[in-house]
C-alpha positions in Angstrom: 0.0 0.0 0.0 0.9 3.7 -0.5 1.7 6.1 2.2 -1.8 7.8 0.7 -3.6 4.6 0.9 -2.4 3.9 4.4 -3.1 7.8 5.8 -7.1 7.2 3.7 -7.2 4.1 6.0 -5.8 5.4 9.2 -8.3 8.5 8.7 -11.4 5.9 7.9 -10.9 3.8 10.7 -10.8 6.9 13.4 -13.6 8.5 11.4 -16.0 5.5 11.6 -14.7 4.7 15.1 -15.7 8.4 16.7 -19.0 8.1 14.9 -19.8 4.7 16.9 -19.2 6.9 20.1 -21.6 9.4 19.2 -24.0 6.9 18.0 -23.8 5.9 21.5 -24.4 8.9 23.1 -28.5 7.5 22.3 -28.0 5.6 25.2 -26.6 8.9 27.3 -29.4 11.2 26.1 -32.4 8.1 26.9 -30.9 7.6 30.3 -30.6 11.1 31.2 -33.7 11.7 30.3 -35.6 8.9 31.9 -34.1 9.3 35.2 -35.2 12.9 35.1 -38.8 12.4 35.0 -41.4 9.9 36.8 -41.1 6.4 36.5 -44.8 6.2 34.9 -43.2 7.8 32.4 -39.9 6.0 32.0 -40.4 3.5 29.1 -42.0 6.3 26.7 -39.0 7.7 26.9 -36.7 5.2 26.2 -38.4 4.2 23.2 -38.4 7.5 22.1 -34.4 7.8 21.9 -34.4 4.2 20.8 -36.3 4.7 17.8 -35.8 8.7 16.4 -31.9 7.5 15.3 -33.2 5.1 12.8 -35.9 7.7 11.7 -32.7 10.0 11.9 -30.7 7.4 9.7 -33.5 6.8 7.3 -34.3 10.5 6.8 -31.0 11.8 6.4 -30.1 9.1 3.9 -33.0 9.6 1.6 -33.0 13.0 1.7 -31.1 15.0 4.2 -27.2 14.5 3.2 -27.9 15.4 -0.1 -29.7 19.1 1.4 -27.4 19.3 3.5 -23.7 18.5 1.7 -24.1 18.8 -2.1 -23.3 21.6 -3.6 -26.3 24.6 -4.1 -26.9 28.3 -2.6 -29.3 28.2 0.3 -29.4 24.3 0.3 -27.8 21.6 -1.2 -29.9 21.6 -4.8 -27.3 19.3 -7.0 -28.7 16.2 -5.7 -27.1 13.5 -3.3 -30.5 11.5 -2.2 -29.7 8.2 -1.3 -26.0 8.9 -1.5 -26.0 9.1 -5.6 -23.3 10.9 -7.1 -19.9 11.0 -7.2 -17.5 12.3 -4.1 -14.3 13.4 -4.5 -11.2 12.2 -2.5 -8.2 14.4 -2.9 -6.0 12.3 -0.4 -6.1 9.0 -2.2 -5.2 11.0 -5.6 -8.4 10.5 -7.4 -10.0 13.5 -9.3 -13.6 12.7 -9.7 -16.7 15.4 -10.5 -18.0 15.3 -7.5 -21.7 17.0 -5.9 -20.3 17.2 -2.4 -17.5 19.6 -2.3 -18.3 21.0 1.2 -16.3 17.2 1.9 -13.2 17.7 0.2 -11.3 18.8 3.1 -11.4 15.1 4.3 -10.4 11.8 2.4 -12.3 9.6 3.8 -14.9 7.4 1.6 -18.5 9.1 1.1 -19.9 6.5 2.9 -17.7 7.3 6.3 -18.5 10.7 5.8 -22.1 10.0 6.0 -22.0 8.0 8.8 -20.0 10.7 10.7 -22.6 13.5 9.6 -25.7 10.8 10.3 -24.6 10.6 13.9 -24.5 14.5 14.5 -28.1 14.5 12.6 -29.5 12.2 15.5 -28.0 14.2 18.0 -30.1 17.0 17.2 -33.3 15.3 17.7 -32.6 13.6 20.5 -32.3 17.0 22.0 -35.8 18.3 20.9 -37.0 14.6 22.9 -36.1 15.8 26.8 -38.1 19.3 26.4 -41.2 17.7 25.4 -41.4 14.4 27.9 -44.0 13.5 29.8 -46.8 15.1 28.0 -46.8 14.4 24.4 -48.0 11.9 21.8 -45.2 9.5 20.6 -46.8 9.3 17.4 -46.4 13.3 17.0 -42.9 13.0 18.4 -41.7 10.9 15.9 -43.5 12.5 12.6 -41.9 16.0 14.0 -37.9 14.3 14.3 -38.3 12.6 10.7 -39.1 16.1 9.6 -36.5 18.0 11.8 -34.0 15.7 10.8 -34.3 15.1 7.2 -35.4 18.5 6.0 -34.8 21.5 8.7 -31.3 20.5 10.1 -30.2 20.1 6.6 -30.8 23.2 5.7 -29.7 25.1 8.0 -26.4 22.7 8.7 -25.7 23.4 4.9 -25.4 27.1 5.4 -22.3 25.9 8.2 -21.3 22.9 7.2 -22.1 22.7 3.4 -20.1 25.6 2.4 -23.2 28.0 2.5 -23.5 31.4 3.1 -22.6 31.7 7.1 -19.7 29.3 6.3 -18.3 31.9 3.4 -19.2 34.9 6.0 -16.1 33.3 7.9 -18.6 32.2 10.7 -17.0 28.4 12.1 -18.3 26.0 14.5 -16.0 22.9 14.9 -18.4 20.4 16.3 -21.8 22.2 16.5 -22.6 24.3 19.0 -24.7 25.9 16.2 -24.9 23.5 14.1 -26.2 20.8 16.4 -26.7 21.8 19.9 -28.7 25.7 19.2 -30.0 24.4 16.6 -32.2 21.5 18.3 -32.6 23.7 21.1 -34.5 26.0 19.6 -36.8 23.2 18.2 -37.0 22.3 21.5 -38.3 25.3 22.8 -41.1 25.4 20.3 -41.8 22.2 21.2 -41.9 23.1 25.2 -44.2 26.2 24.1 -46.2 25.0 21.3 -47.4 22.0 24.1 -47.5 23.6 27.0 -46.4 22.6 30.8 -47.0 19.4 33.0 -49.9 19.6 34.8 -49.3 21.0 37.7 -46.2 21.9 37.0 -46.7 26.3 37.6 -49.6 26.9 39.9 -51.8 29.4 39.5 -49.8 31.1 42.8 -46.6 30.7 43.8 -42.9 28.9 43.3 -43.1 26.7 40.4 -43.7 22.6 41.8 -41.0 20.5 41.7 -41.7 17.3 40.0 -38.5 15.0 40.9 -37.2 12.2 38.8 -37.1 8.6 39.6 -33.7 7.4 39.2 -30.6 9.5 40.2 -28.0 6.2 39.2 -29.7 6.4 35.4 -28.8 10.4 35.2 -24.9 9.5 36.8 -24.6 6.9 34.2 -26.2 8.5 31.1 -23.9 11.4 32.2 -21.1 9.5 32.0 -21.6 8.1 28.6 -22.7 11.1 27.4 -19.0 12.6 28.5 -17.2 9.8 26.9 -18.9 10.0 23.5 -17.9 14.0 23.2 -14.5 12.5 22.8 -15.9 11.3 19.4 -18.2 14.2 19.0 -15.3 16.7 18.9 -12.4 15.3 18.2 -13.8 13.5 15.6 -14.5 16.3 13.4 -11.2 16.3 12.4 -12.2 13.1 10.4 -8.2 12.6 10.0 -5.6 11.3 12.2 -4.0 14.1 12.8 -2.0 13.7 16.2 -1.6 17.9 17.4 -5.3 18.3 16.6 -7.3 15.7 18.2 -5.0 15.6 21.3 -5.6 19.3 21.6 -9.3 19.2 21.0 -9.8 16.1 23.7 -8.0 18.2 26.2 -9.6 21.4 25.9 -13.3 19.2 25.8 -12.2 17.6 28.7 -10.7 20.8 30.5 -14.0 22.8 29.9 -16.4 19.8 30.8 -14.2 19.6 34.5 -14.8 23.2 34.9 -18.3 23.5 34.1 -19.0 20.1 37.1 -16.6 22.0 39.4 -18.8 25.5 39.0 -21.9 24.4 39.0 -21.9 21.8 41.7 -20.6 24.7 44.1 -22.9 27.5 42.4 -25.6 25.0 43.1 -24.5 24.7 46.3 -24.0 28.2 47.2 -27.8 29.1 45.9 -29.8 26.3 47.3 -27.8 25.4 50.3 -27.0 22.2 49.4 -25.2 20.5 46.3 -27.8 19.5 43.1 -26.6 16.3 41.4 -28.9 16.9 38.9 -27.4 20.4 37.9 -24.1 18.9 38.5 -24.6 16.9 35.4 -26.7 19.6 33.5 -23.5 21.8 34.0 -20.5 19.0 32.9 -23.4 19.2 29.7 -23.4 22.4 29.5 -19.8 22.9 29.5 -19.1 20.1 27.0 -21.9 21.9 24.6 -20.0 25.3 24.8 -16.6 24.3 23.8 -17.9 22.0 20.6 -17.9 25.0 18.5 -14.3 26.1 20.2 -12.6 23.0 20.8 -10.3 23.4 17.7 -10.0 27.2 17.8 -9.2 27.6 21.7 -6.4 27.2 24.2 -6.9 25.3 27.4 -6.4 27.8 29.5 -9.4 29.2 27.5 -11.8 26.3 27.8 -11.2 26.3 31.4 -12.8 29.8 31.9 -15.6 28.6 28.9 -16.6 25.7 31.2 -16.0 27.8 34.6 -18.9 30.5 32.9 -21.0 27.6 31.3 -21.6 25.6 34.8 -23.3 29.0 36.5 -25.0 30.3 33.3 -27.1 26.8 33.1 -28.1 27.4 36.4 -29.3 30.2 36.3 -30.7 29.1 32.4 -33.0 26.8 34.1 -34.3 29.2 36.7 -34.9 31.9 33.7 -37.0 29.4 31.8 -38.7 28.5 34.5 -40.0 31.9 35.3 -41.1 32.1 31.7 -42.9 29.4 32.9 -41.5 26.8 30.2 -41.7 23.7 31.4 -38.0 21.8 30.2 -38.3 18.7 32.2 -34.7 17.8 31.6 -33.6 21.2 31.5 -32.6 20.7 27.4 -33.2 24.5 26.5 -30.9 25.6 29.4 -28.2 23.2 28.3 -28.4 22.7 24.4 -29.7 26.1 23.4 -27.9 28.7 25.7 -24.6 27.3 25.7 -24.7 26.0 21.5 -24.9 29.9 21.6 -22.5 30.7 23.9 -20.4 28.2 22.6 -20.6 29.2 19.2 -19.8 33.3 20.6 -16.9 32.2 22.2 -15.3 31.2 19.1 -15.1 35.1 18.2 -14.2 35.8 21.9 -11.8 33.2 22.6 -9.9 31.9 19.0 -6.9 31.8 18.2 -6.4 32.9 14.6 -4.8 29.8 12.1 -5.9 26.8 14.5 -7.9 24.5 12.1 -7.6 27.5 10.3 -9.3 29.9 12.1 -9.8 33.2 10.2 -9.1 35.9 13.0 -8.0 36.0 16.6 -11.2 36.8 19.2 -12.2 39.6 20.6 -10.2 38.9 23.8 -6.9 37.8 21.7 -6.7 41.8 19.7 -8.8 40.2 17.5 -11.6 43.2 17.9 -14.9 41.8 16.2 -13.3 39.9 12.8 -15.0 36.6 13.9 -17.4 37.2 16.6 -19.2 39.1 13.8 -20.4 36.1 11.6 -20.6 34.1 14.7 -23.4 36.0 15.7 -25.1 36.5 12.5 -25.1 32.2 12.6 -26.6 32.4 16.2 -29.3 35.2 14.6 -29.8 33.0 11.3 -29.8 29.6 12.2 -32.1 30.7 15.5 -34.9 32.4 13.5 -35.1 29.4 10.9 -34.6 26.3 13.7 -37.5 28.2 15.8 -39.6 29.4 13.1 -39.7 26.3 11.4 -40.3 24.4 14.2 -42.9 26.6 15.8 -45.1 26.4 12.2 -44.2 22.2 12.6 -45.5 21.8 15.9 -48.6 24.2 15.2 -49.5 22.0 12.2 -48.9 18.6 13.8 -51.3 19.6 16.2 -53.9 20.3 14.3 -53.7 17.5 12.2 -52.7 14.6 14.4 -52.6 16.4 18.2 -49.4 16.6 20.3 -50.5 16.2 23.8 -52.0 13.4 25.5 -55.8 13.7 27.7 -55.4 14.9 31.2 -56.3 11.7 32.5 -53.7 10.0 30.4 -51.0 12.3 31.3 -52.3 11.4 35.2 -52.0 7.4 34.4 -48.5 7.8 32.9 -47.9 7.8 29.2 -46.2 4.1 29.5 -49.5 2.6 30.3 -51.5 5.3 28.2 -49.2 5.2 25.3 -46.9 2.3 25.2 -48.9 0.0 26.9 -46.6 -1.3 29.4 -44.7 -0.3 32.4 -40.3 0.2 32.8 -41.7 -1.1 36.5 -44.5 -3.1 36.8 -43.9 -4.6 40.6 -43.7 -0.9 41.6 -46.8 1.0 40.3 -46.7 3.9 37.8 -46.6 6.5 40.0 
């Protein structure tokens, strides 16, 4: 074998190997989730992040790949569905006329670079899933992620990601902060809105009731994996072995997650009185979701103080929301959409011009407002079109198919009412 051949299988075997960690990060996300809310409720929920990655898979491989990475203006427009067309492969020497130029960078096979993208695709809708729990139809839950993630985070991912406007305003996100994180965030925010609190959830007068999950030991664990499979979510991106670069970005995704569980376990702490395991986790999230867009672009030293900010700012997130009276069971909004955007800011506060080929230094490197300028207009554009879109999706689903479950339904526990079984039969549903 060549030394080309050998760096195109090196690069494919990393590539495909960091997408099986985020593929896992399902398993993260469902436990999370489940342990967050009532037992009555637990199996719903499961299912739910079971089933939306092979709606994701099927969705983005008919359709949304080809939207989202062949070559057009506002979308992808010259094709791609069901992978057809030609890709080109610069580091194995082959010239071909290729649709999907956005790709080029890497040399890995088409079908590796789908798999990589397919992963970040189901990421996004398993956000929109914690928002919503505990109150709405499966059947609407899954019509709205075959939409959001074969046609709306296509299109907007293709303006990043696929070489479309933001991305030729000089606007970068590494991992998807933007791309991924903000951008399901605001669906999920539409989603909270669109179907309303739990009942009983903010009484008529008064503090807002607290409505406590089931099962600490599933939120450690999902936590957990979720923190392991960032090491393919970020450093992955590079979708080459390149040695500097991925040990860099693990570092500085680890260094800002550590920071963010530090500060918000003792901001918790300081507020309530008493450490909050549950915001403990939120805040190693919300850490990890602010330096995705960064991770390449940043020192550590930098993602330290990202993480440090991120684990107060969810905190206080979730009590904003709350007085808005939103009702985030999981706290998804806090975590995915506030810090996607702060994440994706603190690449024009934080970056260091020329890593990964950074454009300009940050704000706080001399850098003045080069690159926090498009980073904005991406947080702006990509924010109207994920919440607009959404909001107009969930407003139609309900009037054709309904989102929320009855009252007495939503009293019985959707795993009875809906799935028709219970996570813990020996131990009631409630």
């Amino acid at each position: 074998m060549t030394a080309a051949e050998l760096k195109v299988g090196a690069d494919t075997a990393w590539t495909i190997l960091t997408a099986f960690l985020v593929f896992f990060m399902n398993a993260g996300f469902g436990l999370i989730e489940a342990g967050l809310c009532r037992r009555k409720n637990a199996t719903m929920i499961l299912s739910k992040n079971f089933v939306v990655f092979a709606i994701s898979t099927l969705g983005f491989f008919f359709v949304g790949f080809g939207l989202m990475f062949s070559d057009g203006g506002l979308i992808g427009s010259a094709g791609g569905w069901l992978l057809a067309g030609a890709d080109n492969s610069p580091a194995t020497g082959e010239s071909y006329r290729g649709i999907f130029h956005a790709l080029d960078w890497t040399g890995v096979p088409l079908l590796a670079k789908f798999l990589f993208e397919l992963v970040f695709c189901g990421t996004s809708a398993t956000i929109v899933s914690g928002s919503v729990n505990e109150r709405m139809k499966y059947s609407s839950f899954l019509v709205f992620s075959l939409i959001l993630t074969a046609v709306m985070y296509p299109i907007s991912g293709h303006w990043v990601w696929g070489g479309g406007f933001l991305w030729q305003a000089g606007m970068r996100d590494f991992s998807g902060s933007t791309v991924v994180h903000s951008f399901g965030g605001w669906a999920a925010l539409a989603g909270a809105i669109v179907v309303g609190p739990r009942l009983g959830r903010y009484p008529a007068r008064g503090a807002p009731a607290t409505i406590p999950g089931h099962q600490m030991g599933y939120v450690f664990l999902g936590g957990m994996i979720l923190w392991l499979g960032w090491f393919g979510f970020n450093p992955g991106s590079t979708m080459s072995v390149d040695p500097a670069a991925i040990a860099r970005i693990a570092v500085t995704t680890n260094l800002s997650a550590c920071a963010a569980t530090l500060s918000a376990t003792l901001y918790s702490w300081r507020r309530h009185g008493h450490p909050d395991f549950s915001l403990t986790v939120n805040g190693c999230l919300a850490g990890l979701v602010s330096i995705t867009a960064p991770c390449a672009y940043v020192t550590p030293e930098a993602s330290i103080l990202i993480g440090a900010i991120a684990g107060v700012t969810v905190i206080e997130a979730v009590k904003f929301f709350d007085w808005l009276r939103i009702d985030d069971p999981v706290g998804a909004t806090s975590v995915h959409l506030v810090h996607g955007v702060f994440g994706t800011l603190c690449v024009g506060l934080f970056g260091v011009k020329g890593l990964s080929g950074l454009p300009h230094d940050g704000l706080f490197r001399g850098g003045g407002f080069a690159q926090l300028w498009p980073q904005l207009e991406a947080v702006l554009a990509v924010g109207a079109f994920s919440f607009g879109a959404s909001f107009i999706v969930w407003r139609l689903l309900d009037r054709v198919m309904g989102l929320r479950v009855s009252a007495a339904d939503e009293e019985l526990g959707l795993d009875v009412a809906e799935m028709g079984m219970e996570a813990y039969p020996e131990s009631g549903s409630s």
